[in-house]
N, C-alpha and C positions, 0 to 999 in steps of 0.2 A: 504494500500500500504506500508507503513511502519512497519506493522509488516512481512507481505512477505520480506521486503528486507533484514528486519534482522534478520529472519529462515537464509533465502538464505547464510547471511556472516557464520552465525554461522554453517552450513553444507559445504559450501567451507574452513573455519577453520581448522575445522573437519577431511577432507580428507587430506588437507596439513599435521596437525599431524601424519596421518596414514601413510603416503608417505613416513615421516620423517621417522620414526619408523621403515617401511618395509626399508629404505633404510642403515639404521645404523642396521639393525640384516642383511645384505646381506653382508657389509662393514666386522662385525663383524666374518662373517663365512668364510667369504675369506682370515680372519689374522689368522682363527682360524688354516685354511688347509694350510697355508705357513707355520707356526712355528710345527704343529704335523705332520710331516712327516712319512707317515707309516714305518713302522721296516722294515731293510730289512732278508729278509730270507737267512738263511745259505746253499747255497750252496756247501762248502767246503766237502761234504761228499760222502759215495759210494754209495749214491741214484745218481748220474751223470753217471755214468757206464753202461751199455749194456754189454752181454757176447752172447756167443752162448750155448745152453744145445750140450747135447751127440748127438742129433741128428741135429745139425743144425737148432734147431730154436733159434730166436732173445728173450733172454729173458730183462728186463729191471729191475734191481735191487731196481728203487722205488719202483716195488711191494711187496718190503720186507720192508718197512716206520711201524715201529713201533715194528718189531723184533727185538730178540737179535742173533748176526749172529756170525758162528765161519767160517772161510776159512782157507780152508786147501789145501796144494799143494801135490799131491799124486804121487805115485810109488806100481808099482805091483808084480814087483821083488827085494825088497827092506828089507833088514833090519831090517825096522821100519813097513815094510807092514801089519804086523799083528795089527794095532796098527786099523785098522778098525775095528776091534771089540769094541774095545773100542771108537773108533766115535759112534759107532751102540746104544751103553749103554749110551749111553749121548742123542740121540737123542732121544731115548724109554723114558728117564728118564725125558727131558724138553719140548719133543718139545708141548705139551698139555699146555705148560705156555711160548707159545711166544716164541722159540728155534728153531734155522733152521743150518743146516749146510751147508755150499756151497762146494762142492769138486771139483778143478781140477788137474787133472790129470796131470804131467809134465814129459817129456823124459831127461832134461838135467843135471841130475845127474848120472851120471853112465848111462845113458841110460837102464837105471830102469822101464821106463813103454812103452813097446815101444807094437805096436801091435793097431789096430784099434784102435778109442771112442767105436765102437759097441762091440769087441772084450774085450775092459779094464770091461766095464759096466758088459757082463756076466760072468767075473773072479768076480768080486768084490761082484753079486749079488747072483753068485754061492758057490763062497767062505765064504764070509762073512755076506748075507743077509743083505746086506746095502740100506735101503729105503730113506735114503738123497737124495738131488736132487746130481746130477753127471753132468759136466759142459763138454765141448769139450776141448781136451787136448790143452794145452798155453806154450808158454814159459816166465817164470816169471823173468826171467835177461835179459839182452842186449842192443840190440840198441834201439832206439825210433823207428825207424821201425819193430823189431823182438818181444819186449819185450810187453807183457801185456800193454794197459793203468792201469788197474783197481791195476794190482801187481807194476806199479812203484808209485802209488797212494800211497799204502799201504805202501810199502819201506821209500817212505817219512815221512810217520807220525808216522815209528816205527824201524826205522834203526839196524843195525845190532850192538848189545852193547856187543859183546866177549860171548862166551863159560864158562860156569861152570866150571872150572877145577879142582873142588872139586867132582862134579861127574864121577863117572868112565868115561861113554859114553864120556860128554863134553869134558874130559883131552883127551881121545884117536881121539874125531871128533879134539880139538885144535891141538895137535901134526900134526894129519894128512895132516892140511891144514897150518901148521906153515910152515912145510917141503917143501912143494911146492911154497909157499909166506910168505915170514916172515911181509907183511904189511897188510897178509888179513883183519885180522880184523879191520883196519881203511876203509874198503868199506859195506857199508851196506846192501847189496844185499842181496837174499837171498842165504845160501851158502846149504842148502842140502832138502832133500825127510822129508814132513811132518812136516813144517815150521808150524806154527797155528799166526793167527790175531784175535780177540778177539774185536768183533763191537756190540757197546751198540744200544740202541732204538731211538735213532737220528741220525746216521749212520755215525760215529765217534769211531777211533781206539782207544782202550784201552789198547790194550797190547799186546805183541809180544811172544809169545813162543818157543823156540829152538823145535827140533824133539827128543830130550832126556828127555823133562821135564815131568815127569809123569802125570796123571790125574789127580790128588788128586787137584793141584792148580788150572786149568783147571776148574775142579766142584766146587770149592767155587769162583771164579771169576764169574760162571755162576750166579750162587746161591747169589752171592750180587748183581749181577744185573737184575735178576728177580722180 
């Protein structure tokens, strides 16, 4: 009888330790999950955006999480219009290593691309044989109800820093819009046809391009972040 009782203590012991134990590793996991709070994730980018393609469907710009994106605001009678060829050579040239171009179309400059999305798309695809995606035409300035979310987004994070006046183009686009507003360039908007944003692989603006600025910087801006 006395060796039964004292198995007995020595397995009720036993259990008590284990109790202990289980209760100080449960103790232990629950200060573990107050103090490491998981990260939070960055939302601030143009993965939150939605647009409509050329044809009215809904696309969602998180399915572009992990490209590198150029946007670009287009005109079909413009200027600068020929300047899709050289989108088209940039695209042939990257898009096999993570390169996508977003195109839309916009009427409020001179009223430059005016004419259907279906209409713009078979200029552009006839003209230019441009196989980028083509987005439905937007207006990229205005009010909160007229203007893009996705282009006041962009405004934001890469505002309007003056005209090159050392380039031909830049001095005669700064003249033109000096004449009309001598404060323009303290508003950041965009001010003309074939503005470029420059969106790395986290969906975060790098850089803002005037519509005068050639390629050349364009393609190694690509090129270092490839």
């Amino acid at each position: 009888m006395y060796f039964c009782t004292r198995k007995s203590n020595k397995t009720n012991n036993m259990k008590k330790v284990l109790l202990f134990a289980a209760a100080c590793m449960m103790l232990f996991g629950a200060c573990k999950q107050k103090t490491e709070a998981p990260a939070e994730q960055n939302t601030d980018n143009i993965y939150q955006f939605s647009v409509l393609d050329g044809v009215g469907n809904e696309v969602n710009l998180a399915d572009y999480q992990g490209k590198l994106l150029l946007v670009v605001n287009t005109a079909t009678q413009c200027g600068f219009t020929p300047q899709y060829e050289a989108l088209q050579a940039l695209y042939d040239k990257y898009r096999g290593q993570g390169f996508e171009i977003l195109d839309f179309p916009c009427n409020q400059f001179g009223e430059q691309a005016p004419g259907t999305n279906e209409e713009i798309h078979e200029f552009c695809t006839g003209t230019y044989n441009i196989t980028f995606p083509q987005m439905a035409k937007i207006d990229v300035n205005g009010t909160d109800e007229d203007q893009s979310p996705l282009y006041a987004w962009l405004i934001s994070k890469a505002p309007f820093a003056g005209f090159d006046t050392t380039n031909p183009v830049g001095a005669r686009l700064d003249q033109m819009f000096r004449s009309q507003d001598s404060t323009f360039d303290k508003l950041p908007d965009i001010k003309w046809n074939f503005t470029k944003f420059l969106i790395d692989r986290e969906g975060n603006v790098v850089r803002r391009f005037e519509p005068y600025e050639g390629y050349e910087p364009i393609d190694a801006a690509i090129k270092e972040l490839l």
